[in-house]
DRENTI-744693 format. One line per 8 residues: number of its first residue (from 1); their letters; for each residue x, y, z of N, C-alpha, C, O. Coordinates in pm, 1 decimal, m for minus. Example, Ala and Ser with C-alpha at 12.3 -4.5 7.8 and 13.67 -1.06 7.14 Angstrom:
2
1) as) 1319.0:m569.0:780.0:1230.0:m450.0:780.0:1320.0:m330.0:780.0:1423.6:m331.9:846.5  1285.0:m225.0:708.0:1367.0:m106.0:714.0:1290.0:3.0:787.0:1340.9:113.8:803.9
//
This chain:
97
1) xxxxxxxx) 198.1:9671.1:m2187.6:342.3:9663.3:m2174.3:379.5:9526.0:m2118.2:309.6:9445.3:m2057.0  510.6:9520.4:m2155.8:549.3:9314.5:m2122.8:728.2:9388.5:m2076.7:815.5:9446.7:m2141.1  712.4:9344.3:m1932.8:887.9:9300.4:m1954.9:962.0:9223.9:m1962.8:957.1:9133.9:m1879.0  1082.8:9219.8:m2081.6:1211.4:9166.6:m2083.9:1215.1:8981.9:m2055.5:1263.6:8983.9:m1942.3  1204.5:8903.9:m2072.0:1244.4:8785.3:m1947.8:1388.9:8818.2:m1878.3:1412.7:8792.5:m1760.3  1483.4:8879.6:m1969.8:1576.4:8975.1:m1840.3:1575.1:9041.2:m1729.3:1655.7:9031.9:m1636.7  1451.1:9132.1:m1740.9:1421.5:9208.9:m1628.2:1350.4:9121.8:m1534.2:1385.6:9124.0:m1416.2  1265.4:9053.9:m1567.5:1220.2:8949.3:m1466.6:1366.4:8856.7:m1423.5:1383.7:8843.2:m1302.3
9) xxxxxxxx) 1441.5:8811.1:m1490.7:1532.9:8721.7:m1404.7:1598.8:8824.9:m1336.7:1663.3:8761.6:m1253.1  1622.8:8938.7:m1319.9:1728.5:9040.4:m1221.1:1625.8:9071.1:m1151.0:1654.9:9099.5:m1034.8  1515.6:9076.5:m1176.8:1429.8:9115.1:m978.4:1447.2:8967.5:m990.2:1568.0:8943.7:m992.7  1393.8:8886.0:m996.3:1406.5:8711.7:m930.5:1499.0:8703.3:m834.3:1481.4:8683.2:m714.1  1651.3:8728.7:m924.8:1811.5:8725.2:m847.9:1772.3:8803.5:m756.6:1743.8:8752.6:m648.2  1759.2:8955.9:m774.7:1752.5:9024.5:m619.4:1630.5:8990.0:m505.1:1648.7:9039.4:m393.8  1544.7:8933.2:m519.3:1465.9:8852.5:m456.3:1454.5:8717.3:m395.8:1376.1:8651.8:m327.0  1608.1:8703.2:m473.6:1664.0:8547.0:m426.4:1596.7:8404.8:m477.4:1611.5:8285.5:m451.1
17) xxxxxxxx) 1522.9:8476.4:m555.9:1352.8:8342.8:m640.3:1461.7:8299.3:m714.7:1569.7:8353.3:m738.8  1401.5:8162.9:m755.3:1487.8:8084.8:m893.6:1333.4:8046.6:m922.4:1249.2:7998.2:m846.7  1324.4:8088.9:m1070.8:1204.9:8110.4:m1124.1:1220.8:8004.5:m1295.9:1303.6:8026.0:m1384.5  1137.4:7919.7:m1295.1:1097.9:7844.3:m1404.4:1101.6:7952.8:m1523.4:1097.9:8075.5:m1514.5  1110.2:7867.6:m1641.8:1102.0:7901.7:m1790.5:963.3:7963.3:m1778.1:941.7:8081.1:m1806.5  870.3:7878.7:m1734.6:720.1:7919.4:m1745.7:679.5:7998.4:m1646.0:583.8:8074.2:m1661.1  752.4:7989.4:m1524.6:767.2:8097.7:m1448.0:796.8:8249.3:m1439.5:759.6:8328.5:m1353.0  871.8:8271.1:m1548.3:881.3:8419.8:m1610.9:845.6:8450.8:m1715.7:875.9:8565.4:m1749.0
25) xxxxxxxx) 770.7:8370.7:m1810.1:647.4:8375.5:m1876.9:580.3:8435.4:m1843.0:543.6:8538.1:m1900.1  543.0:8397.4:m1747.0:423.1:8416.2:m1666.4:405.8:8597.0:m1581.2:321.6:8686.6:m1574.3  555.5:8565.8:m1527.6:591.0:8730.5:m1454.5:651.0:8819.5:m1544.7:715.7:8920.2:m1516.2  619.6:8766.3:m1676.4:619.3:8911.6:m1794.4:538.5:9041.8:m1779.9:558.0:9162.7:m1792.2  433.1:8954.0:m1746.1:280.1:9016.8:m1761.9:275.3:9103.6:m1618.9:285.2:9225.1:m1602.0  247.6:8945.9:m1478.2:253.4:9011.2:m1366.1:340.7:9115.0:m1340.3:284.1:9192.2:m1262.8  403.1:9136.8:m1356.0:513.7:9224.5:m1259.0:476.0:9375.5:m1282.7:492.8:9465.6:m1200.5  397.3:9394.2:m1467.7:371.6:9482.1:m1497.0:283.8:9587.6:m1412.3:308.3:9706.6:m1393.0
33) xxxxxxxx) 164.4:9503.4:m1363.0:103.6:9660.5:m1263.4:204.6:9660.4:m1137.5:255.5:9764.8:m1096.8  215.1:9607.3:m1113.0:294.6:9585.8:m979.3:404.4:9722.0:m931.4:425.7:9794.3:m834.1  460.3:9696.2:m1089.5:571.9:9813.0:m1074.5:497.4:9921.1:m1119.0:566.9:10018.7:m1090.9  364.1:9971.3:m1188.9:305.8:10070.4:m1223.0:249.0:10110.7:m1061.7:209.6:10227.1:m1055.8  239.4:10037.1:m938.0:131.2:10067.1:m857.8:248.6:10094.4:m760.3:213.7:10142.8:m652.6  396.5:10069.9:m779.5:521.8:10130.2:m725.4:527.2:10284.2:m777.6:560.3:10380.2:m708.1  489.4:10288.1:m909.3:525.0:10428.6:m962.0:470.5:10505.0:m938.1:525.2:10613.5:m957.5  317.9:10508.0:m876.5:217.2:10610.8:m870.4:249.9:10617.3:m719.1:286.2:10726.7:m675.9
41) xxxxxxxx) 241.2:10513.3:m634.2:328.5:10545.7:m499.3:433.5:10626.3:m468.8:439.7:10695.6:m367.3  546.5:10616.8:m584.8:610.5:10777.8:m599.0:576.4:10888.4:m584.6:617.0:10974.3:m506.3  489.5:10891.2:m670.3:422.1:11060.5:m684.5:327.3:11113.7:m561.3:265.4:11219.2:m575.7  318.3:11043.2:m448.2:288.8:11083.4:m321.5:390.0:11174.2:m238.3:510.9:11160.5:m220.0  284.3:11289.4:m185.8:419.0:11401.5:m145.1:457.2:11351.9:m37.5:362.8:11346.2:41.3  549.9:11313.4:3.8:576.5:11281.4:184.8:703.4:11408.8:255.8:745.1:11411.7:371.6  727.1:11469.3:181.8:783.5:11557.6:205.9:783.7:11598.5:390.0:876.0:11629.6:465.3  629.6:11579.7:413.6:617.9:11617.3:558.7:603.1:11536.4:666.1:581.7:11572.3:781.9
49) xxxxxxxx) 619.5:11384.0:609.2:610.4:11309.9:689.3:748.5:11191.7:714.2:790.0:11106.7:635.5  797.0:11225.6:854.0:933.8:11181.4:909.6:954.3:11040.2:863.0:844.5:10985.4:853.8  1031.2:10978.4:837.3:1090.8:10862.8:778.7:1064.0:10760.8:866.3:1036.5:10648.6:823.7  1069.4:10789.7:1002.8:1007.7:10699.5:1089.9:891.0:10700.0:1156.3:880.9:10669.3:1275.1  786.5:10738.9:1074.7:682.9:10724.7:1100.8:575.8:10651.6:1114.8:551.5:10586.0:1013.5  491.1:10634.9:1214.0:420.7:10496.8:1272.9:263.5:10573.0:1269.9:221.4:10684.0:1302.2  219.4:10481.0:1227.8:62.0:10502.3:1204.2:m18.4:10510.2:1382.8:m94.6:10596.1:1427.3  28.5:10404.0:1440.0:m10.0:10409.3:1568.3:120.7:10454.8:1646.9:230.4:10473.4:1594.3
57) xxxxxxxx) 80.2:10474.6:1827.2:157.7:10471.7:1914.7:206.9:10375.1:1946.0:144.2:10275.7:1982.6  377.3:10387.1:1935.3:427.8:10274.9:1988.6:512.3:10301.7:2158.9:603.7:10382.3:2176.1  472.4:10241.9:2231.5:571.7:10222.1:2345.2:579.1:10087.7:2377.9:487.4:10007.7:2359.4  721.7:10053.4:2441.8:757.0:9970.1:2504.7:665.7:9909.4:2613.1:610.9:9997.6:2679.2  630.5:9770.3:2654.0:539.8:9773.0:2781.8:618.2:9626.5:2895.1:643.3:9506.9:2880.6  630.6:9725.6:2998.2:710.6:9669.8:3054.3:616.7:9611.9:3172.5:525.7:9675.4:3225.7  667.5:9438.6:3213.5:538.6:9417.7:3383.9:677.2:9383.0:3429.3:788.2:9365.1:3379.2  609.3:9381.4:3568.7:730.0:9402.3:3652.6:745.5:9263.0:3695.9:658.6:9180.1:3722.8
65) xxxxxxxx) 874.5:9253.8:3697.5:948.7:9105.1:3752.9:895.1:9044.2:3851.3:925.7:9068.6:3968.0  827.8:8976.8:3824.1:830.9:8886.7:4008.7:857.9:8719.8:3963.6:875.1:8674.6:3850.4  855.0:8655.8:4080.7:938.6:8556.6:4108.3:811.6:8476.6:4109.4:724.8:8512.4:4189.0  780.7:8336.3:4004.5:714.6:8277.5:4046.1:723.4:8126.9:4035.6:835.7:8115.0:3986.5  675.3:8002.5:4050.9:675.8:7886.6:4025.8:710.9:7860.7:3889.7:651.2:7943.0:3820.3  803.0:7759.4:3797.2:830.3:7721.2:3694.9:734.7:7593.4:3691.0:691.7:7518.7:3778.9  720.3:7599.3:3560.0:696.4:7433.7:3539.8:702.4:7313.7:3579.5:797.1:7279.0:3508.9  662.1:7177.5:3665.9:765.4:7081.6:3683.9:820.4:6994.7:3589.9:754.1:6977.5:3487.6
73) xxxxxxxx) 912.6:6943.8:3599.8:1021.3:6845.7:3500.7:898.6:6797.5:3448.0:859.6:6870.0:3356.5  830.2:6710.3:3470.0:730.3:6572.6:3381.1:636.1:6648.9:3314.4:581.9:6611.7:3210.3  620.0:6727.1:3355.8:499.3:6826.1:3300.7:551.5:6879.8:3136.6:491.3:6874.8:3029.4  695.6:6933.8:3173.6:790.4:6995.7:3050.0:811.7:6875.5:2981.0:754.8:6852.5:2874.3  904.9:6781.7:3044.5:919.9:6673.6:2930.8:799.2:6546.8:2906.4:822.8:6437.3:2855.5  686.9:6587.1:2949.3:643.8:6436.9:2912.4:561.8:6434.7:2754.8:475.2:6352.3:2725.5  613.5:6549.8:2659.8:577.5:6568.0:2499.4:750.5:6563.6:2470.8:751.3:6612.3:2357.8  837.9:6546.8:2490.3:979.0:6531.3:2412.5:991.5:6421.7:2341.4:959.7:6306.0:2368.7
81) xxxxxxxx) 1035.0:6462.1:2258.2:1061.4:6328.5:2151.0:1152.1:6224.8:2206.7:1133.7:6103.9:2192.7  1289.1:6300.1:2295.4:1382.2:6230.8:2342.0:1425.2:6271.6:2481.6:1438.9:6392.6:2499.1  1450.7:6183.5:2592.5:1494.5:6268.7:2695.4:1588.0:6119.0:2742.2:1582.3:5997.6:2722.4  1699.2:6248.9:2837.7:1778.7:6151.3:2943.3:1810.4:6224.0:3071.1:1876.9:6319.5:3111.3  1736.2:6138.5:3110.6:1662.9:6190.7:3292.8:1613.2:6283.3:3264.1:1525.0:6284.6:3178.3  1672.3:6436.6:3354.4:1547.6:6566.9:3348.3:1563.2:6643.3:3250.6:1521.8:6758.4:3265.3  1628.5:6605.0:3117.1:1685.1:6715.7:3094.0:1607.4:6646.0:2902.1:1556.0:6536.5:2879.2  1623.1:6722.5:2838.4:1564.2:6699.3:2663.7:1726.6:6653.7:2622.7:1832.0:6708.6:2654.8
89) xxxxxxxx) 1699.3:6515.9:2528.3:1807.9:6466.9:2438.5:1803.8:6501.3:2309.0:1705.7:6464.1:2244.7  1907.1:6578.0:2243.6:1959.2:6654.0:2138.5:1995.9:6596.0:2069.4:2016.7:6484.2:2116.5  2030.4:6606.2:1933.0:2112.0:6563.4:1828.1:2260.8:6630.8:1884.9:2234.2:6737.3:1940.6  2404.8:6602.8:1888.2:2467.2:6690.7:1883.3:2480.9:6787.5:1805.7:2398.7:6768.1:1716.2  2547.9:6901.4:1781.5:2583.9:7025.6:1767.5:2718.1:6985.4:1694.6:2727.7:6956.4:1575.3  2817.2:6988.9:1785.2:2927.4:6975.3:1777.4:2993.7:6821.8:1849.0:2983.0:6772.2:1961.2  3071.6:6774.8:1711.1:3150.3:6650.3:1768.6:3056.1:6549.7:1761.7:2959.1:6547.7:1685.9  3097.4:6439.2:1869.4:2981.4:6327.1:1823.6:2927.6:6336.5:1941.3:2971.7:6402.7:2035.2
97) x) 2798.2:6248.6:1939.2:2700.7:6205.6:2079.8:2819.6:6161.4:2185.2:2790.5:6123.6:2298.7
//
């Protein structure tokens, strides 16, 4: 089986790809098991298994706050590309320098 070069450019679009002439040539062919190995993934019963289901345990892991020494200034900036005094020099954002 071969699909369309249509059907390949509408998954592309919904995939957001901009895909060459020879590029969907090419994903005539590919796409074909791809979506066959989607279809047989269908036919798996999940009926019993919750929609949010996690293979492992997940919890949150929380350490507890404490207060300790930061970095010093030269230490932080002495890899910056740009600095003025203690602080890192930016491109502006907004407006001019």
């Amino acid at each position: 089986m071969r699909l369309d070069a249509e059907t390949v450019k509408h998954v592309a679009n919904l995939a957001r790809l901009g895909l060459t002439d020879a590029e969907i040539e090419k994903m005539q062919d590919e796409l074909v098991p791809i979506l066959d190995y989607f279809e047989m993934l269908g036919e798996i019963n999940t009926d019993e298994i919750p929609p949010t289901a996690q293979i492992i345990a997940v919890a949150n892991y929380m350490r507890p706050d404490k207060a300790r020494p930061s970095a010093q200034t030269e230490e932080v900036l002495k890899n910056a590309p740009a600095r003025e005094g203690g602080y890192f020099k930016v491109k502006a954002v907004f407006g001019e320098e």
